[in-house]
N, C-alpha and C positions, 0 to 999 in steps of 0.2 A: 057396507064394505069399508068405507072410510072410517068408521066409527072401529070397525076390527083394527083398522093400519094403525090409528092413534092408539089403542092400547097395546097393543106389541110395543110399537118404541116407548112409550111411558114404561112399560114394564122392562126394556133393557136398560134404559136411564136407572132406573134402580137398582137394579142387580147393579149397573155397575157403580154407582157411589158406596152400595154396601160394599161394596171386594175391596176396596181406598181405603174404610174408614179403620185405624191406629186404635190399638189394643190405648185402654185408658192410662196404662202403666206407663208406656210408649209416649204416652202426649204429654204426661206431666213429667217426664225425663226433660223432652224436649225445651219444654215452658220453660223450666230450669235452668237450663243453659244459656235458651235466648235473653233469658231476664238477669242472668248473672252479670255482673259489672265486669269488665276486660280490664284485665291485670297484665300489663307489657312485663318480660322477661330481662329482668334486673341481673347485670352480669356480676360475679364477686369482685369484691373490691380485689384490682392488684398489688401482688406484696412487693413492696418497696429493698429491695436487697440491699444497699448500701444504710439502708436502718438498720433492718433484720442484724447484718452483719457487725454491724456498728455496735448495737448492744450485746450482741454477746464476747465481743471483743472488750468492752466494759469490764465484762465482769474476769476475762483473762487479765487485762492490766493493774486490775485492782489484786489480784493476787499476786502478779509478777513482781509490779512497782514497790514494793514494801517501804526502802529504804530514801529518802527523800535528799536530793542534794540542789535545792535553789536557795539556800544560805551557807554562811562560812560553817563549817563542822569539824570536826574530828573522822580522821581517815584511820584504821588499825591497819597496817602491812605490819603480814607475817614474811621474816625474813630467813631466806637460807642461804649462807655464806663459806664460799671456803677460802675470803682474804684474809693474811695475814694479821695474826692477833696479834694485838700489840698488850695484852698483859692487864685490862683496865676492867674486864668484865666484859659484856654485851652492852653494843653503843650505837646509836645512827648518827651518828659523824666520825669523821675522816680520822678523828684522835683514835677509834676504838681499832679501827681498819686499815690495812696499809694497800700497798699495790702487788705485794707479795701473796704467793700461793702455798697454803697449807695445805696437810695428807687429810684434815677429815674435815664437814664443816659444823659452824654451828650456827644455833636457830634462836631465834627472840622474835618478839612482836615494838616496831615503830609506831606510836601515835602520833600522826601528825597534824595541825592544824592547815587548812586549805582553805584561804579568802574566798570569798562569794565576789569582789573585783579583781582578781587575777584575768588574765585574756588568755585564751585558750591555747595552750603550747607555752607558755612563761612561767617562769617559778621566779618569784622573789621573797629571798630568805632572811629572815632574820632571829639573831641570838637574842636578840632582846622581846624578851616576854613583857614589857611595857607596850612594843609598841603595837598599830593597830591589828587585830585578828581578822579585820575585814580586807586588809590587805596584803599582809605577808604571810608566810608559810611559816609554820614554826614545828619545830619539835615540841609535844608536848610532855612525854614519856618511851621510857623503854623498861622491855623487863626482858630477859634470856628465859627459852622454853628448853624442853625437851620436846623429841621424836612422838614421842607418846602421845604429851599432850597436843601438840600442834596437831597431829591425826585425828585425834578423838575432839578436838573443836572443827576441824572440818569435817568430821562426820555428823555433827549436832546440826551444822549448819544447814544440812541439804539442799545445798545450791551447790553448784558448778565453780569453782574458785578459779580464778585467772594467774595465770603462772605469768610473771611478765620477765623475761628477762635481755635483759639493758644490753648496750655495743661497747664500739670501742672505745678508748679515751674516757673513761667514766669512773670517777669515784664514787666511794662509798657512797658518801650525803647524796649526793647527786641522783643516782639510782632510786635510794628510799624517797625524797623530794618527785623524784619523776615516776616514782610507781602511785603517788599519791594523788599527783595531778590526774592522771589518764585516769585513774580508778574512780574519781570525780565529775572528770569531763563525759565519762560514757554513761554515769549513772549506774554503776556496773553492782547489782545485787547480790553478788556471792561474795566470799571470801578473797581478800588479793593474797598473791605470796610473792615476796621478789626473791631470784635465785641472783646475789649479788656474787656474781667471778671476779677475780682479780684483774679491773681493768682501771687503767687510767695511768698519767706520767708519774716519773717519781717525785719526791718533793724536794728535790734542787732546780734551781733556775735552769739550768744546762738541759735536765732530762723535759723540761718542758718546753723547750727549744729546739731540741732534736726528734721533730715529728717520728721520723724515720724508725729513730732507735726504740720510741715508745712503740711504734706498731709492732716490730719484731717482738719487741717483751708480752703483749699485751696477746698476738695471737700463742706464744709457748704458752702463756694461763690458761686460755680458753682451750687449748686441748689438752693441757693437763686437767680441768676441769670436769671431762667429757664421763667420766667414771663416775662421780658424785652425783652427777645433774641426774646420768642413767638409777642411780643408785634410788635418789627422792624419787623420782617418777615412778620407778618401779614399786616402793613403797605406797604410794599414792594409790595405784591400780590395784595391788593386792585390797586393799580395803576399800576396792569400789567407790574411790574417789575422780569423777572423771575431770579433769582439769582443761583449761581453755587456753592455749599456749599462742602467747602474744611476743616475736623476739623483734629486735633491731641489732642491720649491722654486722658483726664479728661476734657478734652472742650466737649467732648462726652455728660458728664452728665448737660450737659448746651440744646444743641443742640435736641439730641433723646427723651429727654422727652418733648419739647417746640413740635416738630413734631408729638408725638403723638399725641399730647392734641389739637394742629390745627386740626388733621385726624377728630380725634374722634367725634369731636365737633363740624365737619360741617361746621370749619370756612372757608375752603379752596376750591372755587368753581375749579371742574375736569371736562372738558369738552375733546371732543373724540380728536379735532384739538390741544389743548394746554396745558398743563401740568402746574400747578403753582411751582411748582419748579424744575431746568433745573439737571446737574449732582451732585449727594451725594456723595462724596469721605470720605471714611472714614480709618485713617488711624493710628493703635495702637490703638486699641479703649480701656480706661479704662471705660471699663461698662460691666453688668451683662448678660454675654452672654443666657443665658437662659430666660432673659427680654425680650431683642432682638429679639430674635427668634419668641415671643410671640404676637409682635406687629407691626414685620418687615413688613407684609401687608397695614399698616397705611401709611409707605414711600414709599412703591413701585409705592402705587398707587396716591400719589403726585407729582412723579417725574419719571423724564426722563431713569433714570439708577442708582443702587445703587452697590458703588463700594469698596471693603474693600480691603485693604491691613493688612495682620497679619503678627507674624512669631513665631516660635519655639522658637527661641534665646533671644527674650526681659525680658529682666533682670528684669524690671521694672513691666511687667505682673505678672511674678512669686510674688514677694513682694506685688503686689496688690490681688493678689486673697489672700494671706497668711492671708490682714488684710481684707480681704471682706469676707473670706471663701465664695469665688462663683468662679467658670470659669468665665473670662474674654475674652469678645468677642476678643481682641487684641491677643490673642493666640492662632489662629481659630478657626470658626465654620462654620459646611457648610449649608445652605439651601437654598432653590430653588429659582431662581428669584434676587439673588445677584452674581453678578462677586466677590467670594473670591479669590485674590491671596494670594498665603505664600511667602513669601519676606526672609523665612531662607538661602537663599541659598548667600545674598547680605551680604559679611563678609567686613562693613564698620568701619575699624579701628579705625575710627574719634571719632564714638560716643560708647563710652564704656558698656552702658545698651542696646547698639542696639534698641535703643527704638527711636532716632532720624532720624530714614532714611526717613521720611516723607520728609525732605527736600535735599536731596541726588539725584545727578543725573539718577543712575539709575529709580527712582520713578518717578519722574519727569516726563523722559522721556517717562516713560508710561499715566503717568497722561495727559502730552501733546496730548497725541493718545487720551485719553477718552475722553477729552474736544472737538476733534474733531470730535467727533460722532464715532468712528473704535470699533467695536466688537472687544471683546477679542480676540478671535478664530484668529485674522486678525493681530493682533499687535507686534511689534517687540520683540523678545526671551521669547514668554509666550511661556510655552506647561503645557498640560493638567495633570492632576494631576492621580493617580491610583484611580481604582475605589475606593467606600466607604471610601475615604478621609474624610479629615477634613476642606478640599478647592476645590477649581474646578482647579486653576491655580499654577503652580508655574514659578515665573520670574526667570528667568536664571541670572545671572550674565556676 
């Protein structure tokens, strides 16, 4: 009996190790994996954005930058003038130009030399071609264009041309000297053009004495003016030229009214891809801030970005509102759809009515941001202004 019990359980012992035992295929799967060396799960490298971004911003600046200004060089302003000819030809001094206003105008190209030791906002001039080119401005040539050509070279150009046009109290030289410098100081790659109006005193002692009497003369130029300026621009647009409109001042009342009268008028085609005109900097404006306001829709929706720079401290405001009796946009005014900065906070020694900082490194340096498309919000030492200001922005110093 006992010898029965022991082979019963020997015989389940069996059966059951057979029912256990792993198909061969099965065991050497297994062996495999045990025997495989353990590989930890290595995460991808992560990507660095401010490289990533970095070079292919490389390869955008090396196309943008073309034109290189960290030595003394030669500046070309093309110029369009409706001052008084005085009979000598086409000329970038005060001899060629008077302060008088002519019915039509006309156009040349200033070559000027621009020191690489100049300080940013100062022109120092001189007639003499001996002396050093590392530090004075010189004229180096002029030649008188036509309409034609001046078009058909800014259309070769295909870059964005900067229309700069000057304020009050400004002669001729002056203008082409100060459209030279900024075109300099910003690095500005496209073509310059200054639209020179007949501003600035007469040339007797007396008319340069009597502030008063020059601003009366100086704002009838600028809106006799106002017809020509519309007249280039319009020209400009027609040939899908879009231009980057840089003004100071009383050049204002040359400029904002030639833009509404384009808006208005229909003459300016707006399609969804292309803007007929590129950045509106506007900067001190002597004009009728309540005007402005009124018609500011006519520019917005011409152009790319409209940009003001005001401030509190312009000496020059004050005295013009006294003989406007109006607010002057040049002393801010806020509304929607303009980047206002106030610019009171920039205590520029240099220019005494603080009404000059247009050409001033701090501006500049902002101006440089807008022209390259940078939202305010983004731009070097802006911050936001309090609510229910009288601007959106104030520049830091």
């Amino acid at each position: 009996m006992k010898k029965i019990i022991l082979l019963l359980l020997l015989g389940l012992v069996l059966i059951s190790c057979s029912s256990h035992e792993k198909a061969p295929e099965v065991t050497e799967n297994i062996k495999k994996i045990t025997e495989a060396p353990v590989t930890p799960d290595i995460p991808e490298e992560p990507i660095n954005l401010d490289l990533e971004l970095q070079e292919k911003l490389q390869g955008v600046w090396k196309q943008y930058f073309v034109e290189e200004f960290n030595d003394t060089r030669s500046v070309n302003v093309m110029v369009v003038t409706n001052r008084q000819f005085k009979g000598k030809g086409f000329g970038c001094t005060d001899d060629y130009f008077g302060t008088g206003a002519d019915a039509n105008f006309r156009l040349g190209v200033c070559r000027v030399n621009v020191p690489r030791n100049h300080s940013t906002g100062e022109i120092s001039f001189t007639a003499n071609q001996r002396e050093s080119s590392h530090d004075y401005f010189k004229i180096l040539a002029q030649k008188e264009l036509n309409l034609a050509t001046l078009v058909d070279y800014l259309k070769k150009a295909k870059r964005s041309p900067l229309l700069f046009v000057h304020g009050f109290n400004v002669k001729h030289q002056e203008a082409v000297l100060r459209a030279s410098q900024i075109t300099y100081d910003l690095k500005y790659q496209g073509p310059v053009i200054l639209f020179s109006w007949p501003a600035g005193a007469g040339d007797s002692f007396l008319d340069e004495k009597l502030i008063q009497r020059t601003y009366a003369a100086n704002l009838k130029t600028a809106q006799s003016s106002v017809g020509l300026f519309k007249l280039f621009v319009s020209k400009l647009i027609e040939n899908k030229i879009i231009p980057n409109i840089v003004v100071h001042s009383m050049g204002h009342q040359v400029v904002l009214p030639a833009l509404f009268e384009l808006g208005k008028n229909g003459q300016l085609q707006v399609t969804d891809s292309q803007m007929p005109l590129g950045e509106v900097i506007l900067n001190a404006p002597d004009f009728d801030s309540d005007l402005f306001v009124k018609n500011i829709e006519v520019i917005k929706n011409l152009s790319r970005r409209v940009t003001l720079y005001c401030s509190y401290n312009d000496k020059a405001m004050f005295a013009s509102e006294t003989i406007n009796s109006s607010k002057r946009l040049g002393g801010c005014t806020y509304m929607e759809g303009v980047d206002s900065i106030n610019v009171s906070l920039l205590d520029n020694s240099t220019f005494g009515l603080n009404h000059g900082y247009y050409a001033s490194r701090q501006i500049l340096t902002d101006v440089f941001q807008v022209l390259l498309g940078i939202e305010a919000d983004r731009r070097l030492f802006m911050k936001k202004s309090e609510p229910n200001s009288t601007e959106k922005y104030y520049l830091r110093p």
